[in-house]
C-alpha positions as CSV (number, residue, x, y, z in Angstrom):
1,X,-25.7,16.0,0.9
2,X,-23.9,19.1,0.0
3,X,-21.1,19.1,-2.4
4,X,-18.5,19.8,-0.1
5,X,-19.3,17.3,2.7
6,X,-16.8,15.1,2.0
7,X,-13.6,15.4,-0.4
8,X,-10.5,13.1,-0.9
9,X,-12.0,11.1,1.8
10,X,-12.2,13.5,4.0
11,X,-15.4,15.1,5.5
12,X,-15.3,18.7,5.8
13,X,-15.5,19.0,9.7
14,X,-12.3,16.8,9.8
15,X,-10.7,19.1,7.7
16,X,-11.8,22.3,10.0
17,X,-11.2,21.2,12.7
18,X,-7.4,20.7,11.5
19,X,-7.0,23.7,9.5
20,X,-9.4,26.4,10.7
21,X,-11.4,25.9,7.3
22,X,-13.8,23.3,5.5
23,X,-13.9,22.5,2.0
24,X,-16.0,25.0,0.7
25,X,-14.1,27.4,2.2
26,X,-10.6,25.8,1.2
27,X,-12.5,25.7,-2.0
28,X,-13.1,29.5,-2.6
29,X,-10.0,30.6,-1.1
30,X,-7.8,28.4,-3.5
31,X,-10.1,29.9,-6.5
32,X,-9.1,33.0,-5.7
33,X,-5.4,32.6,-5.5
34,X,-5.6,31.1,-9.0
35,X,-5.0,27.4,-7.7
36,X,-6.9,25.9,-11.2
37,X,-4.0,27.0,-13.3
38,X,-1.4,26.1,-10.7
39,X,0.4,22.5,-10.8
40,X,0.0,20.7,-7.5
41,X,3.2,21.6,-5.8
42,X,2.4,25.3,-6.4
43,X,-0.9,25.0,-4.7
44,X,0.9,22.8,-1.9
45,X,3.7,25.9,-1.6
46,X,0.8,28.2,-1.3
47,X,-1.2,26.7,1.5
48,X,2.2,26.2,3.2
49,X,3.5,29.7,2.7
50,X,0.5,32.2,3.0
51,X,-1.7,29.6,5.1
52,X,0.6,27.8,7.4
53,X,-0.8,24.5,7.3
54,X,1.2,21.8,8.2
55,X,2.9,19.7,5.6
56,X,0.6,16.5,5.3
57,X,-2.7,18.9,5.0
58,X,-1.2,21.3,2.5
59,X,-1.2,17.8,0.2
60,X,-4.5,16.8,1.1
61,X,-6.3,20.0,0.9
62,X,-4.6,20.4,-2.7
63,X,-5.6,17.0,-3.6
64,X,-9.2,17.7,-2.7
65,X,-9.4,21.1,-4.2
66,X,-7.8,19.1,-7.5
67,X,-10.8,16.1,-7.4
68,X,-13.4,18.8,-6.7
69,X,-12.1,20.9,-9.6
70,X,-12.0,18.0,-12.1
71,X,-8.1,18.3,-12.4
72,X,-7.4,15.1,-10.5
73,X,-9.6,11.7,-10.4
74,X,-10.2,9.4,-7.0
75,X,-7.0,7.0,-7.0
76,X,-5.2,9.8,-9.0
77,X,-1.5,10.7,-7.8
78,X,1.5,12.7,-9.0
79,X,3.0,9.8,-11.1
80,X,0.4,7.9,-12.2
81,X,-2.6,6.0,-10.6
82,X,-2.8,3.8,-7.3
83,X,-4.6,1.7,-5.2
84,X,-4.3,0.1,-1.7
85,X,-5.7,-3.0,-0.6
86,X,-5.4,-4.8,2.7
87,X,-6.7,-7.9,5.2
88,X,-6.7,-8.7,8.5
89,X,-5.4,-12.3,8.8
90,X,-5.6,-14.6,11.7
91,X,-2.0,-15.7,11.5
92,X,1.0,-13.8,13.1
93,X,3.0,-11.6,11.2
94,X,6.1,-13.5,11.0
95,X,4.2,-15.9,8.7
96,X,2.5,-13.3,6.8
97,X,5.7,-11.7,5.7
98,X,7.3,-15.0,5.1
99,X,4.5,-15.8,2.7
100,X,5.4,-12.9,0.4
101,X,9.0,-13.0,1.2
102,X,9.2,-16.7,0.6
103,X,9.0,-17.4,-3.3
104,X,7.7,-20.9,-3.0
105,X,5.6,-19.7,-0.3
106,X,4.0,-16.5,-2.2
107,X,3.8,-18.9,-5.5
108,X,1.0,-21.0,-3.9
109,X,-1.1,-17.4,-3.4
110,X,0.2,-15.4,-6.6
111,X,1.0,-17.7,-9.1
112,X,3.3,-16.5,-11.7
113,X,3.8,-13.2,-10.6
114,X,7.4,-11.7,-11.7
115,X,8.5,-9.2,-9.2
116,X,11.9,-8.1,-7.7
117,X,12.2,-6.9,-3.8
118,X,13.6,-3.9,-3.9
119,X,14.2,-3.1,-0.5
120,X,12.4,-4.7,2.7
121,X,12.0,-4.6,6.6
122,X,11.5,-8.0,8.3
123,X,7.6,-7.9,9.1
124,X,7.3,-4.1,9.0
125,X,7.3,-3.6,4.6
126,X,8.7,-4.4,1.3
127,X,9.7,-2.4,-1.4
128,X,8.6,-4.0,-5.1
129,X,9.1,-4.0,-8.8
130,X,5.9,-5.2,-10.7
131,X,7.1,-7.7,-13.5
132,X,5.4,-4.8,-15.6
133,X,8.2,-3.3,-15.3
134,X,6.0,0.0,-15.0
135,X,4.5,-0.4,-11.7
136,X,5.3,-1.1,-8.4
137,X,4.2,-2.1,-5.0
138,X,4.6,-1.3,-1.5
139,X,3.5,-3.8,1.1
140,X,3.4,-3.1,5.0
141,X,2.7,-5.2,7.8
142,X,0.8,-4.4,10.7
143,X,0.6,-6.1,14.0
144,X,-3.2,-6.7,15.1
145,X,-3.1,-8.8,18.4
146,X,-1.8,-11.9,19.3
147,X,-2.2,-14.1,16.5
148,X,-3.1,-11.1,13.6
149,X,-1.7,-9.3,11.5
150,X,-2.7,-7.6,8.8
151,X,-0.7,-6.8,5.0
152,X,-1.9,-4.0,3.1
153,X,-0.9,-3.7,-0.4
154,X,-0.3,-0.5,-2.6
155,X,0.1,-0.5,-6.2
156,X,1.1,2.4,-7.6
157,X,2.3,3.9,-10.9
158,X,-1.5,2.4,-12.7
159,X,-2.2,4.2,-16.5
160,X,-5.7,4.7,-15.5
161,X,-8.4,4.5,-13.0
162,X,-9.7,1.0,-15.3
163,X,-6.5,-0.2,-14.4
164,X,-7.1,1.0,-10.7
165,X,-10.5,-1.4,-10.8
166,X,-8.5,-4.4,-12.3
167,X,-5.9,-4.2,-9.8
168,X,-8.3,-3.9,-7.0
169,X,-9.9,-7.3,-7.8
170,X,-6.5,-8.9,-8.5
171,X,-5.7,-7.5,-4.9
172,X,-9.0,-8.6,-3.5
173,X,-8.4,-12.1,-4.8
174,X,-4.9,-12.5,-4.0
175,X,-4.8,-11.7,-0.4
176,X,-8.2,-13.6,-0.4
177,X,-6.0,-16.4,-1.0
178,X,-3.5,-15.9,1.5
179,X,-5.5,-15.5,3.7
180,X,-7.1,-18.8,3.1
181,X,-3.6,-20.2,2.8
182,X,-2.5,-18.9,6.5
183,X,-5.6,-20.2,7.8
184,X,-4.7,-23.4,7.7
């Protein structure tokens, strides 16, 4: 497999057949404008500006040049570290969001966890505080048929891509558990 194939999750004929180029190409035209010494949101200006990509693929075609340069690691954002997990549970929505919005509820699935809604959409998302008091979380809810729904979790604002890995098991286990919960 070439080098270039696939970049920030994203294969390279995706990313043509958006913006008229693949990663290699994306690659040596963002050498050559000096992209390596540039912070992100000069690259992103730059794409915009003298490329006229659209918004959402100036950011992911400066996050891929970024990972394949080395500047940036998988999981790796502008503040900090972050990963999303999610599951598709046979329950409806309604009761999936009441089982995080419901402390008694969301305390038989994650025990002890100290968090403070910030903001939240009845069975669209929620807003959170991490009782880190560092990171913080942004749930959404999905509709998936009658009877299903699915909650994906994102934690953002990690120190590190170790603490990406522990989070992603925590993640894994605790929706495990809901899901098991909602089940029956």
């Amino acid at each position: 497999m070439e080098k270039f194939d696939k970049i920030a999750g994203i294969g390279t004929e995706a990313v043509k057949k958006k913006t008229g180029q693949g990663w290699k190409e994306w690659i040596t035209i963002l050498d050559k404008a000096g992209a390596k010494e540039m912070p992100h949101k000069d690259i992103a200006i730059h794409l915009h500006e003298k490329h006229r990509l659209p918004d959402w693929w100036c950011q992911m075609v400066a996050v891929g040049y970024e990972q394949a340069k080395g500047l940036r690691q998988i999981y790796q954002g502008s503040d900090g570290y972050k990963v999303s997990v999610g599951r598709t549970i046979a329950s409806g929505l309604g009761d999936i969001y009441k089982a995080w919005e419901d402390t008694k509820r969301r305390e038989k699935w994650l025990p002890k966890a100290k968090l403070t809604v910030r903001k939240a959409t009845t069975n669209k998302s929620m807003h959170i505080s991490w009782g880190d008091g560092k990171t913080s979380l942004e749930v959404n809810f999905y509709p998936k048929g009658i009877g299903k729904g699915q909650v994906v979790v994102q934690h953002s604002k990690l120190a590190d891509a170790k603490e990406v890995e522990k989070k992603k098991v925590h993640w894994s286990k605790a929706l495990d558990k809901l899901k098991e919960m909602l089940k029956g």
